[in-house]
N, C-alpha and C positions, 0 to 999 in steps of 0.2 A: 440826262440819263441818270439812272438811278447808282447809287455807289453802295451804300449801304441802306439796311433797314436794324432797325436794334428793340427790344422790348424786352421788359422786366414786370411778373407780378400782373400775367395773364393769362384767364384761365389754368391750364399744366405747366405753361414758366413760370416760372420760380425766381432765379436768378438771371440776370442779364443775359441776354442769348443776342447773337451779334448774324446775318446773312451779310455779307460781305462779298461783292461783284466786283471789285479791284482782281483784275488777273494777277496770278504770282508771275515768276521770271521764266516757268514754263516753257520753254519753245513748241511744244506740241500742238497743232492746227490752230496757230497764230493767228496766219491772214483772215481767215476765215471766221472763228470765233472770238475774237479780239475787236475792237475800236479805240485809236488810240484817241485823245482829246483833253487839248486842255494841260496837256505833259500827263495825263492817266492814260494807262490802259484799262478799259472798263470791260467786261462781259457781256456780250451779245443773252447769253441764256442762261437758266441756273434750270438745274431739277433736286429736286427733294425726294429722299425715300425714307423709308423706316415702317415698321409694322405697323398694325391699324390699332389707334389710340395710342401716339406715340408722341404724338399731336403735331402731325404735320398742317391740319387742319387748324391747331390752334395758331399756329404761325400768321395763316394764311389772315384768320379771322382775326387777330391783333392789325392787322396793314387795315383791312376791311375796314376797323373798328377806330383807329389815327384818320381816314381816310372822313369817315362819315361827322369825325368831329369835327375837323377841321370846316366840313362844307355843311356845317348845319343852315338851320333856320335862322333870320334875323333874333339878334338878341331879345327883340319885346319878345318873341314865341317862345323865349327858352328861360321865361321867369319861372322859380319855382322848380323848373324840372330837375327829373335825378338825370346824371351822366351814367350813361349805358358802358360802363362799364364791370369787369368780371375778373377781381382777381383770383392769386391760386387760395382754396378753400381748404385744403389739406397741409397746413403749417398757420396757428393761431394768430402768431404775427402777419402775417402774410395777408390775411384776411382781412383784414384792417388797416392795412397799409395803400398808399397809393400804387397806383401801375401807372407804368412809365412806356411812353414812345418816343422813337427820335428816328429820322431820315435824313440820310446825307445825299446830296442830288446836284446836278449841273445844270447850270440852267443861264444862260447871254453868258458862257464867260467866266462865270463865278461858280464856287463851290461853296453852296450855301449848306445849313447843319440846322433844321429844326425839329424842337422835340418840346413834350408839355409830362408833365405829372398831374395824374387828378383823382381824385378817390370818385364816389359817386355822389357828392353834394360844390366840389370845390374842385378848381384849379388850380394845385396846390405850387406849380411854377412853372413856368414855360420859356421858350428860349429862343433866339432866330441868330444866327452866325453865320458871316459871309468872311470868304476867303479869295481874292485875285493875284494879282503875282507876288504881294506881300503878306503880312501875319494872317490870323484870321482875326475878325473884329466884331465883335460884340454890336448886333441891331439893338435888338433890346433884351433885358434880362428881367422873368417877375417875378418877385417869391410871394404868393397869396395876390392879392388887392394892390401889392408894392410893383411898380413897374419904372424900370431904369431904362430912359432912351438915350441914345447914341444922336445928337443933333444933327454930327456933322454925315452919319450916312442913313438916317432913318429919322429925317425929322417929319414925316408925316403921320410917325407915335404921338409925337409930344399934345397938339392939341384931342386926339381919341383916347388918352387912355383915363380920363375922366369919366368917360362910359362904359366902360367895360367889366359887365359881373361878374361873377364869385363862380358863376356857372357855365361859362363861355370862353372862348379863347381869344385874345386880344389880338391876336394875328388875323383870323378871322372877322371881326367886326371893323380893323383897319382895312381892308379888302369891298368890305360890305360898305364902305364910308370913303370909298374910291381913290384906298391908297397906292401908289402907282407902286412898290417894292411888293406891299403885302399883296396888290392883285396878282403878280405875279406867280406867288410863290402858289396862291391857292391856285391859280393855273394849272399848275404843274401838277397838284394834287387831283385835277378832273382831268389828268392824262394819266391816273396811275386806275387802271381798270382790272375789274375780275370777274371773273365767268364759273360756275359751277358745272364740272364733266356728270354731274349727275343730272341734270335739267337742262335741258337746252330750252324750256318754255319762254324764259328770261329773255331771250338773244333773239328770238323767231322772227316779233315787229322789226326789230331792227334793222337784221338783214332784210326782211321784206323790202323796207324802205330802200335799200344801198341797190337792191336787185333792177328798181324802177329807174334807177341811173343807166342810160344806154354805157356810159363808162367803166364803172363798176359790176353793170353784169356780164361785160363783157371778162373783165381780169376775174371775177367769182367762177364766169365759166373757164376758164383756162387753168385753173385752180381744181377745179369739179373734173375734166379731163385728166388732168394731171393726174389725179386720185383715181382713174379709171372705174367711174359711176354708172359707165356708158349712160349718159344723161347729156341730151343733144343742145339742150336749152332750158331756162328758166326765165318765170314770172311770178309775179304777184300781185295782191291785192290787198288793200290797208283797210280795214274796218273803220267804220263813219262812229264816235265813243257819240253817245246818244246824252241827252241831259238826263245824267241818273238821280236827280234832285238830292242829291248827297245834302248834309246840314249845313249849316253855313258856317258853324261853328267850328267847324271836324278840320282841325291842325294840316296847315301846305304836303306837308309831307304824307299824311294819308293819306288824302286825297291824290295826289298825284299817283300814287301805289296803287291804288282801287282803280283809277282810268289806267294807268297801265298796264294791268293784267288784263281787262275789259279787252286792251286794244290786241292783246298778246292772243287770249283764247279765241277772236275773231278774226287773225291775222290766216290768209291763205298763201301759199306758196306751192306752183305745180312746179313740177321738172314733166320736159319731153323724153321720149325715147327712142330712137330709130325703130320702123317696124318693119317688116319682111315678108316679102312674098315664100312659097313654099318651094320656091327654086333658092331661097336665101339673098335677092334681090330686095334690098330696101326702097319702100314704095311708098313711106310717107314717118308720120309720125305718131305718138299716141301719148296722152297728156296722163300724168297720176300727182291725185294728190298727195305732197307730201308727209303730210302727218296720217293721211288713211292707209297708201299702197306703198312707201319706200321702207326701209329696213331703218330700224333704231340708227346702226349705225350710221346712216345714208345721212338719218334727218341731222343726227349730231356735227354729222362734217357739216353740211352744209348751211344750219344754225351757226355754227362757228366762225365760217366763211368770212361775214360780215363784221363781225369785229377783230378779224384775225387782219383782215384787208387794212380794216381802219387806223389799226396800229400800227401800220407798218408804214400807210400815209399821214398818218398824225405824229411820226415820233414819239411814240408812245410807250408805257409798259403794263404789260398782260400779265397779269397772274392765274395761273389756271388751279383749280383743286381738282382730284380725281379725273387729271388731264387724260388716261387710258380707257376710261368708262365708254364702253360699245363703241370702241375704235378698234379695226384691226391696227395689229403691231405695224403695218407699210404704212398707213394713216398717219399716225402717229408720225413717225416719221418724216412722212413728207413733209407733216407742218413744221418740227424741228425746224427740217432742214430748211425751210421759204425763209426760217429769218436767218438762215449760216449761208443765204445764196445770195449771188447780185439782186433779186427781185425785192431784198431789205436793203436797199443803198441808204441812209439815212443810221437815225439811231433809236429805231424800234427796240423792245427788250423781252424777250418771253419767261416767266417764270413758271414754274410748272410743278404741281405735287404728285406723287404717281407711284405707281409699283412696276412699270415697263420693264423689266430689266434689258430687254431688246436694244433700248437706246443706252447701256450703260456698258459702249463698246468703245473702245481706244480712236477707232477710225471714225467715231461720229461725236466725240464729245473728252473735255480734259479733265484731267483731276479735279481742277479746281472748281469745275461746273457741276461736279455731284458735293451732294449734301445730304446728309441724314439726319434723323432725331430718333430716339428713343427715351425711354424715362427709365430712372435713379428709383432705387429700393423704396425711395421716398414720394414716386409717382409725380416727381419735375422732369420736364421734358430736357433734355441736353442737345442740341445739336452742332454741328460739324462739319469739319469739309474732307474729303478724301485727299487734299492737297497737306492736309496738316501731319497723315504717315509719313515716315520714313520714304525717300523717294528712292532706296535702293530696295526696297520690297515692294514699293507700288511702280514699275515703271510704266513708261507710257505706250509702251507694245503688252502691259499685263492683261488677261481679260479679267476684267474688273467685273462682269456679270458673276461669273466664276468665281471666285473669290469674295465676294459678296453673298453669295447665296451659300458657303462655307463657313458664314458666319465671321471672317477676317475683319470685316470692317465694322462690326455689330449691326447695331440695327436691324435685327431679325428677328420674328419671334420666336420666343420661346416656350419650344412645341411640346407638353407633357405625355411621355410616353401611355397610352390605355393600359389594362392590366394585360397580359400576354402577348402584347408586342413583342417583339426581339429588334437590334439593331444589327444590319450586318456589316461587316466594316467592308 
């Protein structure tokens, strides 16, 4: 499970900015949004608000951005290359400086703590720390090219870090060189997934795939029901990616991009519908394709569907951005609620970016699970937890919609009056 995520010196952060899933001492819809493990109690869900370009988004794309270094290409591919990353450009220092990630996560047992700095030519130090019922203990620790291993609990560093570039992650290439701790850890990182609420293009193949499982379209329809689609049934169909004589030269990771959108825009998915005689007797059925005859919102849930399911049978955590995008607000909703219900018996995670204010009710969600960001006169993003006021001004029967949209917790924007407006109190 995830515990925390932390980044500094990306894109709009600035300074260290901390999302932090450890539940406080709260009593407010414990059983429910809670998982205790481990002696933690950890958070089933976060949601993020704050006005647009406040950079809830950049949050999201720093995880993104840890996520894809971590699982890059084998090191011969990544001679030479710049590291993709973006610090903040609006402070000189800053710009020049490395940016920083670190994740804290659970994972057999252990509460492990990895995180890297790296400008875009170097990995200027990187870290991996594990914690079980005693201290926590240093795996290994590298500043540059310098890498300290820990023998007695990561001696499958010691003979890799002879190979390991200036431009690569060492954690990474001991994973790729079949280290039984580092494969792990990078495990974990291909169970931390994200979905964009503006594209469901992305997600389409995928679900197709989960749909053709008699299993999984079975729990997808009862999902689709739940959401009252009236949609009696679904299928699909997976596009044959043809030899598109791509170069041979053209880097794993292109190509793999290029046949998966191939497979994405040729992906078909119908839903059925109940049909009806003109006495209102249902007399059969009638097929539409998804992306031609169902509603935006329709395709989105059920794009969704498929990796919403997956998380929830993989243990997984989802991140969403622009999670309320051509969702009704009961949509919305429902999915909250599938990971706060027994149908998440496990330790699924959902994160979620969004402007809903719908879900930002007492009786569906706690303090500590809302989060905002906004940006400093200086155009750094800050963010925050609702758990961090005063808990005799916020309690947990407040409506926090209300009060949020009052501008109490910030994070709102700031709306310049036109000329001849009036304000009426």
């Amino acid at each position: 499970m995830l515990i925390s995520f932390a980044c500094e010196n990306h894109r709009s952060i600035r300074e260290r900015q901390i999302l932090n899933l450890e539940a406080t001492s709260d009593d407010h819809l414990n059983e429910s949004r809670v998982i205790e493990l481990e002696g933690l109690r950890i958070l089933r869900s976060a949601a993020i608000y704050g006005p647009n370009a406040s950079g809830k988004s950049n949050l999201v794309d720093a995880m993104v951005t840890m996520r894809r270094l971590v699982l890059a290409a084998s090191p011969s591919a990544q001679v030479n290359r710049k590291i993709p990353v973006d610090p903040f450009r609006l402070a000189s220092d800053f710009a020049k400086a490395p940016s920083e990630f670190q994740v804290e996560f659970l994972l057999d047992g252990y509460r492990y703590r990895y995180g890297f700095q790296a400008d875009s030519t170097d990995i200027r130090a990187e870290w991996l720390k594990r914690k079980g019922k005693g201290k926590e203990a240093n795996l290994f620790i590298r500043e540059g090219q310098e890498i300290k291993i820990n023998a007695e609990f990561f001696p499958e560093g010691q003979e890799r870090k002879q190979f390991v570039l200036r431009n690569s992650l060492f954690l990474s290439l001991c994973a790729q060189l079949n280290g039984e701790i580092s494969g792990k850890v990078v495990g974990w990182f291909q169970r931390l997934r994200f979905v964009s609420g503006l594209s469901d293009t992305s997600i389409l193949a995928y679900t197709a795939k989960r749909i053709q499982d008699p299993k999984h379209n079975a729990t997808l329809m009862a999902f689709a029901k739940r959401a009252d689609l009236s949609i009696c049934g679904l299928s699909s169909k997976e596009a044959e990616v043809p030899d598109l004589s791509l170069p041979k030269d053209m880097p794993d990771d292109k190509r793999e991009e290029i046949l998966r959108q191939f497979a994405e825009m040729n992906t078909e998915i119908t839903t059925r519908h109940p049909q009806y005689d003109v006495n209102g007797k249902e007399v059969g059925t009638v097929e539409f394709d998804l992306k031609k005859d169902e509603s935006e919102g329709t395709r989105k849930f059920i794009a969704l569907s498929g990796p919403l399911h997956h998380v929830v049978e993989d243990n997984a955590v989802l991140v969403v951005d622009e999670f309320e995008a051509r969702l009704h607000p009961l949509l919305t909703q429902a999915i909250i609620e599938w990971f706060h219900s027994p149908l998440n018996p496990g330790q699924a995670q959902l994160i979620i970016a969004t402007h809903d204010v719908l879900l930002m009710e007492p009786e569906r969600i706690r303090r500590d699970q809302l989060w905002f960001t906004e940006k400093d006169d200086k155009g750094a993003t800050q963010l925050y937890s609702l758990a961090e006021f005063d808990p005799q001004d916020v309690r947990p029967t407040t409506k926090f919609s209300r009060q949020y949209l009052l501008g109490l917790f910030g994070a709102v924007p700031r709306l310049a009056l036109l000329k001849g407006d009036t304000v009426h109190a």
